[in-house]
C-alpha positions in Angstrom: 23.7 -73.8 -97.5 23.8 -71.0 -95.2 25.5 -67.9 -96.3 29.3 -67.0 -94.9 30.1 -63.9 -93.6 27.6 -61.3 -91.3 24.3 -61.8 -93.0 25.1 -65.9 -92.8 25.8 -64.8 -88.8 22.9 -62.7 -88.0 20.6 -65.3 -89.5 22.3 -67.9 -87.5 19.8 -68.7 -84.2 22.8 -67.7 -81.4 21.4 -68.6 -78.1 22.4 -65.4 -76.5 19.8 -64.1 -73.7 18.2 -60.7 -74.0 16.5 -60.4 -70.9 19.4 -58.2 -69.0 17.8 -55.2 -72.1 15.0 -54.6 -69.2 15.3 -57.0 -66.6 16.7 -56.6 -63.1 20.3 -55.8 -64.7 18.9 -52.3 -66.5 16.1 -51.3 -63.9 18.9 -51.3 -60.9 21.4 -49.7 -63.3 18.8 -46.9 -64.5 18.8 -45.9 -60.5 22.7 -44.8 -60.6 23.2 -41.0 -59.8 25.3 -40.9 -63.0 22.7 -42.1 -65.3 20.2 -39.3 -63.5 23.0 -36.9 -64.1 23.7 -37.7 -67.3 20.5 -37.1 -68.6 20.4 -33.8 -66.9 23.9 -32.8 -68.6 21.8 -33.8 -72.0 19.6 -30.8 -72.0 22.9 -27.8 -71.4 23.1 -26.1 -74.4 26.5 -26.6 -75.2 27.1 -23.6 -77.4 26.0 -21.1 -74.4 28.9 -18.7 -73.6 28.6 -19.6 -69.7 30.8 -22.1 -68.4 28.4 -25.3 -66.7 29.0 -25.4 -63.0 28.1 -28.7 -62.2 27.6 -29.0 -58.1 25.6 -32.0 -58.6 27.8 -34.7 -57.9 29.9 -36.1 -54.6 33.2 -35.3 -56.4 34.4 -31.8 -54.8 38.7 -33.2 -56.4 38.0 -30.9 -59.6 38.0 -27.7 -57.1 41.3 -26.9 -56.0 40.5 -26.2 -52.4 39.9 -29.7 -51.9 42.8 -31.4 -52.3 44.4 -34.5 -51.0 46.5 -34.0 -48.5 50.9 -34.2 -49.0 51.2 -36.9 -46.8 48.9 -38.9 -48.4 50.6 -38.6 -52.2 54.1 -39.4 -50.6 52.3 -42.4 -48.9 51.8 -43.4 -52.3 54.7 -42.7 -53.9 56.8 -44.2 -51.5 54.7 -47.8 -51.9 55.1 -47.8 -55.4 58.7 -47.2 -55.4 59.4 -49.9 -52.5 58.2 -52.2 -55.2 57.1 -54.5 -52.5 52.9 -53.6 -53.9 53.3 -55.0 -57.4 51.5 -58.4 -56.5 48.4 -59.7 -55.2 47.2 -59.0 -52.0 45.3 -61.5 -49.9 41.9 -61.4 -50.5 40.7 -59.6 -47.1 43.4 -56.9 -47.7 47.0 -56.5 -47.0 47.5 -56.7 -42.8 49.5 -53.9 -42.2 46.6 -51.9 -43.9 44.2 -53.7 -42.2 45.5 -53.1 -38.8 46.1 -49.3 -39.5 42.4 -49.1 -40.1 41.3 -51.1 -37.2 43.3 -48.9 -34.9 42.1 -46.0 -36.9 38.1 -46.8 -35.5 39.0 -47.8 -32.8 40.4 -44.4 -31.2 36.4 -43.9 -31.4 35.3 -46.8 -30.1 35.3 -48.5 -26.0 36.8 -51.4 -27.5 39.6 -52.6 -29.7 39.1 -53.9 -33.6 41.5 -56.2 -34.8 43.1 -56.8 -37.7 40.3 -60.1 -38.1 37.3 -57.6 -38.3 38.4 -55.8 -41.2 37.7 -56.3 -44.6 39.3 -54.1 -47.5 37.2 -53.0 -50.1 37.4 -51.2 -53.8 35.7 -47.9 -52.0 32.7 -48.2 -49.9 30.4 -49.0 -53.2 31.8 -52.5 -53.4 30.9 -52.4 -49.2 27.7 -51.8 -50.3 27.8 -54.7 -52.5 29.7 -57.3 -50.5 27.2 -56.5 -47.7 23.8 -56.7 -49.6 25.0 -59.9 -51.4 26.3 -61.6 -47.9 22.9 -60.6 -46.3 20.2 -61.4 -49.0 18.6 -64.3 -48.7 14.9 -65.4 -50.6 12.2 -64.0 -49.2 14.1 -61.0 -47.2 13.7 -57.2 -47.1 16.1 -54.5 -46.1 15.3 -51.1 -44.5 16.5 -48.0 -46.2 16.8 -44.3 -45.4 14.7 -42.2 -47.9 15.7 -39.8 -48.8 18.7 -41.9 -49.3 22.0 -43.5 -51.7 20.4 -45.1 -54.3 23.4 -47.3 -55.2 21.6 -49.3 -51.8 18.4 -49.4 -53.9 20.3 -51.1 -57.1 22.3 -53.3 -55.1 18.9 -54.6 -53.0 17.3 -55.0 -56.6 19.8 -57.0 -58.4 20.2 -59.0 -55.3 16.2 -59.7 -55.3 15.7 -58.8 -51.4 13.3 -56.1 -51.1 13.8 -52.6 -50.0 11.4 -51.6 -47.4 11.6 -47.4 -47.0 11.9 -45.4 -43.7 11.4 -41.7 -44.2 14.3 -39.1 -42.5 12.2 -36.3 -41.4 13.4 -32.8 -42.6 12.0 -31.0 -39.9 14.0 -32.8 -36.6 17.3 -32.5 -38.4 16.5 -35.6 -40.7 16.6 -37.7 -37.9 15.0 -41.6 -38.9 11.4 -42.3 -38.3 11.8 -45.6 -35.5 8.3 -45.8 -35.2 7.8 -46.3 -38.9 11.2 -48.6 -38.6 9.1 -51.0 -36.0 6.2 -51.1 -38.4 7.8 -51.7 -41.5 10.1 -54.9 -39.8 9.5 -58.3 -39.9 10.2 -61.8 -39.4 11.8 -61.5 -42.8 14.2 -58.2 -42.4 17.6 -58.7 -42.5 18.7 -55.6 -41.6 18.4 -51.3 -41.1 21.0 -48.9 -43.0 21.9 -45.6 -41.8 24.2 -43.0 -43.2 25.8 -40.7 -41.0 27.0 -38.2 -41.4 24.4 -38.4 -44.5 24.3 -38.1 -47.9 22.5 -36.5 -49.3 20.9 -34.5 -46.1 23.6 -33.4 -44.8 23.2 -33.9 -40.8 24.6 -35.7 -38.4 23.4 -37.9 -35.8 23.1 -37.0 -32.1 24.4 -39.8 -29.4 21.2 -40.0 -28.0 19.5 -40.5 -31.8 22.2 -42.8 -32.5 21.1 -45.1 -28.9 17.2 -44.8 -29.7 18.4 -46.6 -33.1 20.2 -48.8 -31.5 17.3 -50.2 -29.1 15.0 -50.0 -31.9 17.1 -52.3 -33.9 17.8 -54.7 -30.7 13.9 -55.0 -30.0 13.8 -56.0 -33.7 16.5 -58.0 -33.6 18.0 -56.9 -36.5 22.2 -56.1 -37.4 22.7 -52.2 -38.3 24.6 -50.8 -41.5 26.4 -47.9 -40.7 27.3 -46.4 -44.2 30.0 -43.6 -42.3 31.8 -42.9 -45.5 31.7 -39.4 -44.3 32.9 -39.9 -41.0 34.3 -37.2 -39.3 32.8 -34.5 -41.8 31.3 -32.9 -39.0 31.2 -29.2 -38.7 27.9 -28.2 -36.9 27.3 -28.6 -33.3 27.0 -32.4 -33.2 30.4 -34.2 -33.3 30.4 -37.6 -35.3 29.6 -40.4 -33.1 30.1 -43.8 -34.9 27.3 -46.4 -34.5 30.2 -49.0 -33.5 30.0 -46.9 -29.9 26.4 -48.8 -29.4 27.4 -52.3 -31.0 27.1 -53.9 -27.5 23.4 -53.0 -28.3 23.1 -54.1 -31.4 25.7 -55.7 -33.7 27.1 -53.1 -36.3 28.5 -53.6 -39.7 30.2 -50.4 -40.6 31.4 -49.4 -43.5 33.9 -46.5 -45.0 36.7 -45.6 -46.3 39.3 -42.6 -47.5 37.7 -41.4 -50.6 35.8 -38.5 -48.7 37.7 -37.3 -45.5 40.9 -37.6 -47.1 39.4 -36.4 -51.0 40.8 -39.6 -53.1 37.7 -41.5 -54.2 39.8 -42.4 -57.4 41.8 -43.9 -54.9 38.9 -46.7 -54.2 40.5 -48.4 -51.1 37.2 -49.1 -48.7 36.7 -51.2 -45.8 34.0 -53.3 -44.0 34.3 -53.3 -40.1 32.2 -56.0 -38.6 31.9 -54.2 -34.8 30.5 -57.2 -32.3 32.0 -57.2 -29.2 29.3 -59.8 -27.9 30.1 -62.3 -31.1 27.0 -62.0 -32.5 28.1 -61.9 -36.2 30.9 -64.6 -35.5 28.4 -67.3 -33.9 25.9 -66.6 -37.3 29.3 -67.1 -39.3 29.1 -63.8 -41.1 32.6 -63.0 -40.9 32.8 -66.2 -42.9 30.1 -65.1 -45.5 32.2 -62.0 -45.9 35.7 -63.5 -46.6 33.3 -66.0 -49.0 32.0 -63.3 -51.0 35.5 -61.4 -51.2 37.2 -64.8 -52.7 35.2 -64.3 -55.7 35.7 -60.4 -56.2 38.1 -58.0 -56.9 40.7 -56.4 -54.7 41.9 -53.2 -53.9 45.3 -51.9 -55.6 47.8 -53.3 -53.8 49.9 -50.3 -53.9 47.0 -48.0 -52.4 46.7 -50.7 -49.4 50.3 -50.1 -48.9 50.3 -47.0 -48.7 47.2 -47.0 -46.1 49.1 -47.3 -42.8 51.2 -43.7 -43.6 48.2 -41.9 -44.9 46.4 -42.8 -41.4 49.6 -42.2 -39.5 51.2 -38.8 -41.2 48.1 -37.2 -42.2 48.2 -33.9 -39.8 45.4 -32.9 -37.9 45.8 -29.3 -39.6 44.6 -30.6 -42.8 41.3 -32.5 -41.8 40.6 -28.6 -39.7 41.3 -27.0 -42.8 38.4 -28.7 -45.0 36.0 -28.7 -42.0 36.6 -24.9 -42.0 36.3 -24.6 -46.1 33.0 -27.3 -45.7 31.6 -25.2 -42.9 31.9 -21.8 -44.9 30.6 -23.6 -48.3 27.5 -24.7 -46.3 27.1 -21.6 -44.8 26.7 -19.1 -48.2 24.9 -22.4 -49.9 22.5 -22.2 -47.2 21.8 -18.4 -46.5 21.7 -18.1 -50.5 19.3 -20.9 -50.4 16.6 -18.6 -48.3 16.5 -15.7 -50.6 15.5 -17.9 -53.7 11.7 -18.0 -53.4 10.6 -21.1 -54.5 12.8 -23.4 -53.1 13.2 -24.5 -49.4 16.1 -25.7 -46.9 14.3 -27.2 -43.8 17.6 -27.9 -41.8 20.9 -26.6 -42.4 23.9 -28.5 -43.0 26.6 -29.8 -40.4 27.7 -32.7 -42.2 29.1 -34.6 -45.4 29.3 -32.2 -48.5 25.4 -31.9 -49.5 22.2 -30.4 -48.5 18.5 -31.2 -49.7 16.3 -28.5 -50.8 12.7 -28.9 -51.5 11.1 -27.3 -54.4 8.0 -25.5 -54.3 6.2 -26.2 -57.6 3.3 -24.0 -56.9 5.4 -20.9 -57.0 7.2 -21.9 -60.2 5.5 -22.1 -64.1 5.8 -24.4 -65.9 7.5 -26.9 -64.2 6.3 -30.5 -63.9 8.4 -32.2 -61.3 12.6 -32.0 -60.2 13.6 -33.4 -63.1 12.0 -31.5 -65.1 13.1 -28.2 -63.1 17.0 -29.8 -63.3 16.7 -29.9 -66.8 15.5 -26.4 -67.8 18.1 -25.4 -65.3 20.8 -27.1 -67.0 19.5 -25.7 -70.2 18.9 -22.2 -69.6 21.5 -21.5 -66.8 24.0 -24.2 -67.2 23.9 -25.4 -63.6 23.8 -28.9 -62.8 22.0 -30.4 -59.9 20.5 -33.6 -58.9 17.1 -34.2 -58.8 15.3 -35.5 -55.4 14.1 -38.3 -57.3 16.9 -40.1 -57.6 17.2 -40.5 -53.9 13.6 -41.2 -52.9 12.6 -37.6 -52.7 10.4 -36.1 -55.4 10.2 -32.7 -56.4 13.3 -31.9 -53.9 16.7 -31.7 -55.1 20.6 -32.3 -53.7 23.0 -29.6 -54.3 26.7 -30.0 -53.6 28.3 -27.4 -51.3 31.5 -28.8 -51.3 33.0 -26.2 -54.4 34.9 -23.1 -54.4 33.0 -20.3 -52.8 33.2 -18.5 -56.4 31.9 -21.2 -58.0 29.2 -22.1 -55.3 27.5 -18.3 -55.0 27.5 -18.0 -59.2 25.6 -21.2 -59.2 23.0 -20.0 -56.5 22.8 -17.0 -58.4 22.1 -18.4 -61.8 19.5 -20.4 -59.7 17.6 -17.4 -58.3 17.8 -16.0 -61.9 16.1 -19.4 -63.1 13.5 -19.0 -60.0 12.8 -15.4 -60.6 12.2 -15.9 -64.4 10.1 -18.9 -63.5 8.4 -17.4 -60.7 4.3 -17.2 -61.1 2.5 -14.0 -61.3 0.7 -13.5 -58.1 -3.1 -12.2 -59.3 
């Protein structure tokens, strides 16, 4: 007779699968910024007497300059106290907050959205995965941005489509590579994703870049993601232009939400947008696909989606000027600190979203073997955290955060060009 208690149930045979240990599960997981960071918050010495300054991350809420506007707490406030939030909502999202945010693209758009082409989302991450899911099909592929956000990469893994890689070029402002777009589609591609403004480059997209991607995409015949989390996060020379402007093109699934320009992403209210004036997505039934997919997954808060409609509305134009203004001064300092550190590069400067990509140059610095290797020495010996290139497509470049308090900002490029200079090689 089998033995009772935990031996007797470990010898039992339980017919429990271990194949998610390091199948598709853990290798799409093991992509996650978080995970990358993590490891790199491994190697600080925690008993250093410097404080880590971690500018590493898309979070800038922990700095008190960035901070949600008033408007946008009361908005909340005053849902949960109507008590008119505490229940479900409808699976697409609640219509009042629906409405507010098709009105909301639409005052940058030559057509109206409607309430219909709007689908709220837990933050622009479960976009990301309603989209890949709706899309994948056996057999398909997907064009990414590389450098790019590799929750995109994850999603495209676990959903078995594959990712096929177009390179942003550094030196024309990041812009995407269409002629390596053309080569890479197929028969079998199911669509192009482009973030803009982008993470983790930090540009923004020109009309007339935004139109060649358009046509490129038409002649392919192929629907567009526009990832435009960071809409509006503009503070170079190009204004944001959404890619809805060109969906008479080419049909546009946008995607966004509050979590950046209005700095809640604990907030997690998202939206899809499906922008096709022609009915090009309706006639393929993908609005239908979409409110499938959301049936079977969770909703926003309810409260948050009440509160959506005065966040839009009350939120004062004053506020969004003021974190341009902070964002364009962060970038700024990062980026003239950034060319007195020899060896590491900034090929374009930043004039969007809250990052910028720097490439390392290995050949000036000893001992290091590749960016994770320098993000880990850097956390160790200086206590500054940033992420390393390779967890975006890029090797041996990494992504630093300008979106920090300026004090906070130059003492981490400071304890960087102290980690350079230390590590620099000895010219013979």
């Amino acid at each position: 007779m089998e033995g009772n208690g935990v031996a007797g149930a470990l010898r039992r045979p339980w017919r429990i699968s271990r194949s998610s240990a390091g199948g598709p599960l853990a290798s799409a997981g093991s992509m996650s910024i978080r995970v990358v960071l993590d490891r790199v918050f491994s190697a600080v010495d925690v008993s250093g007497p410097r404080p880590i300054l971690a500018v590493g991350n898309g979070d800038p809420t922990a700095c008190a300059s960035f901070r949600p506007p008033l408007e946008a707490e009361e908005a909340v406030v005053e849902a949960l106290r109507s008590r008119k939030h505490n229940g479900y909502s409808p699976s697409v999202g609640v219509l009042p907050a629906r409405r507010a945010v098709a009105e909301y693209l639409s005052r940058d758009l030559p057509y109206q959205l409607s309430p219909d082409d709007i689908y709220l989302t837990s933050g622009c991450c479960q976009a990301i995965e309603v989209m890949i899911s709706v899309l994948a099909r056996p057999g398909s592929n997907i064009l990414l941005p590389k450098p790019g956000f590799p929750l995109y990469e994850s999603r495209t893994m676990f959903s078995n489509l594959e990712a096929r890689h177009f390179n942003l070029i550094p030196e024309q402002g990041w812009e995407a590579d269409l002629e390596a777009v053309e080569a890479l589609a197929d028969e079998n591609t199911i669509a192009m994703v482009i973030i803009n403004p982008s993470n983790p480059c930090g540009s923004v997209y020109s009309h007339d870049h935004l139109a060649k991607i358009a046509e490129t995409a038409r002649k392919l015949g192929i629907i567009i993601i526009a990832d435009e989390v960071y809409d509006h996060l503009s503070f170079g020379n190009k204004p944001f232009i959404p890619m809805g402007v060109f969906a008479d093109i080419v049909p546009v699934i946008t995607m966004g939400s509050i979590s950046k320009r209005w700095l809640v992403p604990g907030w997690r209210l998202g939206w899809i947008a499906t922008c096709d004036p022609n009915g090009i997505l309706k006639e393929a039934k993908v609005d239908k696909s979409i409110e499938s997919y959301i049936n079977i997954t969770n909703d926003p808060a309810t409260f948050i989606q009440g509160a959506v409609p005065q966040i839009i509305a009350n939120t004062k134009e004053d506020y969004f000027n003021k974190i341009l203004n902070l964002l364009r001064n962060s970038a700024d300092l990062c980026y003239g600190k950034i060319q007195e550190i020899r060896g590491i590069t900034c090929p374009h400067k930043p004039e969007g979203s809250m990052f910028v990509m720097v490439k390392l140059d290995l050949s000036c610095l000893d001992g290091m073997q590749d960016d994770l290797d320098f993000c880990c020495k850097l956390a160790k010996e200086e206590s500054v955290i940033v992420l390393p290139g390779s967890a975006l497509g890029m090797k041996d470049w990494i992504r630093i955060t300008f979106a920090s308090d300026v004090p906070t900002l130059e003492n981490a490029l400071e304890r960087i060009k102290s980690f350079c200079q230390r590590h620099a090689k000895v010219e013979a």
